[in-house]
C-alpha positions in Angstrom: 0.0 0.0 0.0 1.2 3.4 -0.8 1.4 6.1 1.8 0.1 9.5 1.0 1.1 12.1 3.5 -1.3 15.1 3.1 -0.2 18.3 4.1 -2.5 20.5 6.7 -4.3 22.6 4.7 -5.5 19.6 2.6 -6.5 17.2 5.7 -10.1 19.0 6.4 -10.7 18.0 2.7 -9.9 13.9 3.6 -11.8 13.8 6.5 -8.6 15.2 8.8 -6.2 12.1 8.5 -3.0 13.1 7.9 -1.6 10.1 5.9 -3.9 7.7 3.4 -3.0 4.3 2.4 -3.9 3.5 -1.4 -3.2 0.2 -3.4 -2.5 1.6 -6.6 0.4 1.7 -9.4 0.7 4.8 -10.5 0.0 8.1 -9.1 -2.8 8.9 -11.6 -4.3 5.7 -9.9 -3.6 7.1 -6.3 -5.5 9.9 -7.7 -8.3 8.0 -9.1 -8.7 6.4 -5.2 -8.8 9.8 -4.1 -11.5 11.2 -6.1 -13.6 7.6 -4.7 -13.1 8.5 -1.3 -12.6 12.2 -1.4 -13.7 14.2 -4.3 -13.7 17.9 -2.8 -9.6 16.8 -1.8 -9.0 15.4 -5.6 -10.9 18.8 -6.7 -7.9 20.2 -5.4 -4.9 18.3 -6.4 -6.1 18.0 -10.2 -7.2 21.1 -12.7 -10.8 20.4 -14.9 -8.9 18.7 -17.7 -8.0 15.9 -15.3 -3.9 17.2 -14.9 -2.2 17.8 -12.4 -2.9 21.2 -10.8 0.0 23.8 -12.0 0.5 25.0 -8.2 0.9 21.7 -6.4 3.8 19.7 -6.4 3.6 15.7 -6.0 6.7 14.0 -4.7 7.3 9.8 -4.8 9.8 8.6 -2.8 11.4 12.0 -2.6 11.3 12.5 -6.5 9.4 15.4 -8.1 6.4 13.9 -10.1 7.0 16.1 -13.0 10.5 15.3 -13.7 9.3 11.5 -13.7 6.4 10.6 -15.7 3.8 12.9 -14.3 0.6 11.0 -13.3 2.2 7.9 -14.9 4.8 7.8 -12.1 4.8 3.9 -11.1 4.7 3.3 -7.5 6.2 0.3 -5.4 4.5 -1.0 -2.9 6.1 0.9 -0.2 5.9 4.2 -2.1 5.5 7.3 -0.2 3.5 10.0 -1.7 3.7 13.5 -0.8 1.5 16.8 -1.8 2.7 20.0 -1.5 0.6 23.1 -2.4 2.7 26.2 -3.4 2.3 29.2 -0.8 2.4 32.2 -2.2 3.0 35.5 -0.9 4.1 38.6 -0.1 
């Protein structure tokens, strides 16, 4: 099972856990178990067109998504997901 640590601002959005465990094999599939259990968080983490949202930044095993294979990312079995919303400001 993958782990996917939410950050704080996110966890009001999944019910307040802090961490979800998904069985999935690629990150677009963690996403697709997200959007099961917890649309208003996948609402968040994915833009209308279904791709990843421009100012969140998905990390596997301590690997930026994008410079992988974006949603096609293939997790092990012991993968740990991270989400990280940019904060902006001034």
């Amino acid at each position: 099972m993958a782990k996917v640590c939410l950050p704080s601002m996110l966890r009001p959005l999944a019910g307040g856990v802090a961490e979800l465990e998904v069985d999935a094999p690629t990150l677009g599939a963690v996403l697709d178990s997200v959007r099961a259990g917890h649309p208003a968080l996948e609402r968040r983490l994915r833009d209308e067109s279904g791709g990843l949202r421009r100012y969140v930044n998905f990390y596997v095993d301590g690997e930026e998504c994008r410079r992988l294979a974006g949603q096609e990312t293939p997790l092990t079995p012991s993968a740990e997901v991270r989400i990280i919303p940019s904060v902006a400001g001034g």
